[in-house]
N, C-alpha and C positions, 0 to 999 in steps of 0.2 A: 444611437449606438452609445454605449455604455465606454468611460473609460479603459476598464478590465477587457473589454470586446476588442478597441485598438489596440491595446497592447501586444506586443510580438509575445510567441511564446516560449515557453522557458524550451521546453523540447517538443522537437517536432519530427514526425513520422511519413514518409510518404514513399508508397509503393512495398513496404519492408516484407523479403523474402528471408526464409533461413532455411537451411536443409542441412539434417543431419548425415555425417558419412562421407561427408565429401572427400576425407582421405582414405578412405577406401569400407569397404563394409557395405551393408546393403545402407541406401541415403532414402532419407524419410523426410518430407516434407513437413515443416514445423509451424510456420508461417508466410502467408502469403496475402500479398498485396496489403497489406495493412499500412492503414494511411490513418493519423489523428495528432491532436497540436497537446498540449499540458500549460496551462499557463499556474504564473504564479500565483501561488493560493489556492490552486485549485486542491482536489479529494477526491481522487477517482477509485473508485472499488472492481478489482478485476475478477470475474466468475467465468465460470465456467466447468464441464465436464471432463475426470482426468481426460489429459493426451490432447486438450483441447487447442494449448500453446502457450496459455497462461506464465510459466516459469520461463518460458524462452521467450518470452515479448518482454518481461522486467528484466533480463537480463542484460537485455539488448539497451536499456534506459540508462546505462554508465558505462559502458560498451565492454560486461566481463565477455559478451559475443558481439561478434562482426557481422552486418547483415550480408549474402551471400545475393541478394538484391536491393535495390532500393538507397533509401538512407535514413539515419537517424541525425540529428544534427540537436546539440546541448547548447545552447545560448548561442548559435549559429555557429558552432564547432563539430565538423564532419566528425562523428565517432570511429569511422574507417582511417581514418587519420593517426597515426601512433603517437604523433607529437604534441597531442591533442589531450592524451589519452588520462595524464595524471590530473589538469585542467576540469575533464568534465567530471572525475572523482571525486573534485573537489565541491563541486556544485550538485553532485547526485550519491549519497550515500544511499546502501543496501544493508537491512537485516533480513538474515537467513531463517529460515525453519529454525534449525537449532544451534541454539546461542552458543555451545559449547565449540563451532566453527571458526566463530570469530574473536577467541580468548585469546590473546595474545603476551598476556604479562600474568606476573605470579600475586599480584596484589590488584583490589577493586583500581585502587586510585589511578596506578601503574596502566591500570587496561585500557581507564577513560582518556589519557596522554596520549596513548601512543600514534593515535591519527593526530593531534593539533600540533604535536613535536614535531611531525614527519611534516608535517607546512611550514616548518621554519619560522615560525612565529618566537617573541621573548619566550622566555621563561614567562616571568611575570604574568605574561596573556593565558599562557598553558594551566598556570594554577589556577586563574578568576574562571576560564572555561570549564575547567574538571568540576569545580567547586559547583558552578550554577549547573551543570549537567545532574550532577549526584542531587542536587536540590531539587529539581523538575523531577526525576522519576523516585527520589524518595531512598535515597541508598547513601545517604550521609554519613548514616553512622554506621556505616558498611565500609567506610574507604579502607580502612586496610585489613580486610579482610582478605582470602584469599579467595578467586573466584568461584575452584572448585568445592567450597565450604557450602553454595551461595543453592536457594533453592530453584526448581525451574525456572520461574516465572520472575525470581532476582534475577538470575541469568540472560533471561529474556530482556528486563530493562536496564543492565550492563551494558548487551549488546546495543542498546536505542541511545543509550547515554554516552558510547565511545563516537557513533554516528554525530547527535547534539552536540558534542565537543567540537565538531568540526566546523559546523556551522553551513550546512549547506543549505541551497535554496528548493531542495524536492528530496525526498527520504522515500525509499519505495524499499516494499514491506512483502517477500514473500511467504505467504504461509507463517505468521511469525506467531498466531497464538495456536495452530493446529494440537501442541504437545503439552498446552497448558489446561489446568480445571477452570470452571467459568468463573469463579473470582478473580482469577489473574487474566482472562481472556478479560473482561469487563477492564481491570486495573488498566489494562495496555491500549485497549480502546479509548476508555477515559482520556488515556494523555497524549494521545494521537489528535483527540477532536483536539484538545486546549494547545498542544503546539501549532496545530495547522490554523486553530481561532487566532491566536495571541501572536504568533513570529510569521504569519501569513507564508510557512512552509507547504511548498506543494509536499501532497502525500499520495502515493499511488500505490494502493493495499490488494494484493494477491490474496483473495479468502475463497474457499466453500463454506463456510458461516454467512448465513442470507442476512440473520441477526447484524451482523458487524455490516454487512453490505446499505445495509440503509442507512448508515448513518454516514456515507459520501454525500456529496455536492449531484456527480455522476456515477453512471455504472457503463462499463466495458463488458460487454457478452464477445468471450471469445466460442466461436463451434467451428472446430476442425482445423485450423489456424487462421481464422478468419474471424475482425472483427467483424460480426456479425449484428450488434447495438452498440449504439454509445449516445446515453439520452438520461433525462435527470430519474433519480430512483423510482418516483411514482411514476412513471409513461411506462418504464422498463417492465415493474412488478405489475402491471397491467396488462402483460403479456405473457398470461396464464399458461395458454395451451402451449406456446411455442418456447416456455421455460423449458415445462414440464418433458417437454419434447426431447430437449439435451439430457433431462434426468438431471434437472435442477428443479429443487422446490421453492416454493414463495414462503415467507417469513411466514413465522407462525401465527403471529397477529391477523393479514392478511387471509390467512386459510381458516381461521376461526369467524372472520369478518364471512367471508362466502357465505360460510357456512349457515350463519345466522341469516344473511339474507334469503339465501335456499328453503330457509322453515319462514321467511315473510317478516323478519323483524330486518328493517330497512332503517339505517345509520346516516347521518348526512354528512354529504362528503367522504361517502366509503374508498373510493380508488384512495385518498390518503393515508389510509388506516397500515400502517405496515409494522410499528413497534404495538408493546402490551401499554404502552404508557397511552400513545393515541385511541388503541380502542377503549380504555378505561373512560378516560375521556368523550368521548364519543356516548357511548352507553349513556353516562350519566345527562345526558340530555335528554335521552326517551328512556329513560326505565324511572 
């Protein structure tokens, strides 16, 4: 057993119900039974088909929901617990869909403060933090701009940078390039692997981009609120039929590799093939 194996985990899941309605209206079950640990450093990628539970399982990772079964527990801090509540915010930041959610100040620099102020931290620490945030995503010479000048995908890494300022130990991400073009989907991925390589922050990414999904450590198959997998990228994208089944696809690497095997050009080491860089690779050994 591996040291990272002993390790307790940063957030841990076991039994988690939720159910929508519960103060009146028709109640929709959201999740159920879902049980799984996150440790630090880990990279877990969350898929699945709308309605699946996906945005209600991330949600429940900083406790903006309460589970209505089960529990969630943040560094062994009950999220059911209110006095808990700003504690594990501290430890678990969230970017939205869209960044314009979470603007909070009328200048770049102003927006990246206003979580490490709100910690009570010097001065002094709030500047060296804004500074090296704006530095990791690239918006330095943006600081005093004003947010809403700033384009999508600045937007997007505002939002990633007022989080980095804070300095948490797990950042979970949903849906957060869905509104972006694939340069800036790429840009946001890029700096997601290098924060979770380099500060060993967990990261736990809400996508339907299969592209963005292989580049976790794991993958989470939510279907119907139920985790349904949770196993490393290749085991997961080797379960073709029972993707497809949810009306999820396999990466397009992957579906090109089949494909090629189908007409009898055979790859070695295919189950690995999941980006365009591995099958390039790959190729160049038998062509």
């Amino acid at each position: 057993m591996t040291g990272k194996e002993k390790e307790k985990p940063l957030i841990s899941l076991k039994g988690l119900d939720y159910v929508y309605g519960q103060n009146g209206g028709t109640q929709r079950k959201a999740l159920q039974g879902v049980s799984a640990n996150i440790s630090p450093g880990d990279f877990i990628a969350v898929i699945g088909a709308n309605g699946s539970g996906k945005s209600t399982l991330a949600r429940h990772l900083n406790a903006l929901l309460i589970p209505t079964g089960g529990e969630v527990r943040v560094a062994g801090m009950d999220t059911a617990q209110p006095d808990h509540v700003w504690d594990i915010r501290r430890l678990v930041g969230m970017v939205f869909q869209n960044p314009d959610n979470q603007v909070a100040a009328a200048i770049v620099e102003e927006d990246v403060a206003f979580g490490p102020e709100n910690l009570g931290i010097t001065p002094e620490e709030v500047r060296k933090r804004v500074a090296d945030a704006l530095d990791w995503v690239g918006l330095e010479e943006l600081a005093y701009r004003p947010p809403h000048t700033l384009s999508g995908g600045q937007k997007q890494l505002l939002a990633f940078a007022g989080i980095l300022a804070m300095q948490p130990k797990c950042i979970v991400l949903d849906e957060p390039t869905s509104m972006l073009d694939p340069r800036n989907r790429r840009l946001i991925m890029d700096l997601l692997v290098r924060v979770n390589h380099e500060q060993q922050t967990a990261i736990v990414l809400v996508t339907h981009f299969m592209e963005e999904a292989i580049m976790a450590h794991r993958v989470w198959v939510m279907d119907n609120g139920h985790l349904s997998l949770d196993d490393t990228v290749p085991k997961v994208f080797s379960r073709r039929e029972y993707l497809e089944g949810l009306g999820l696809e396999l990466p397009a690497a992957r579906q090109l590799t089949l494909l090629l095997e189908k007409n009898g050009l055979c790859l070695p080491q295919s189950e690995h093939i999941l980006s365009a860089e591995n099958l390039v690779e790959k190729l160049s050994y038998v062509l």
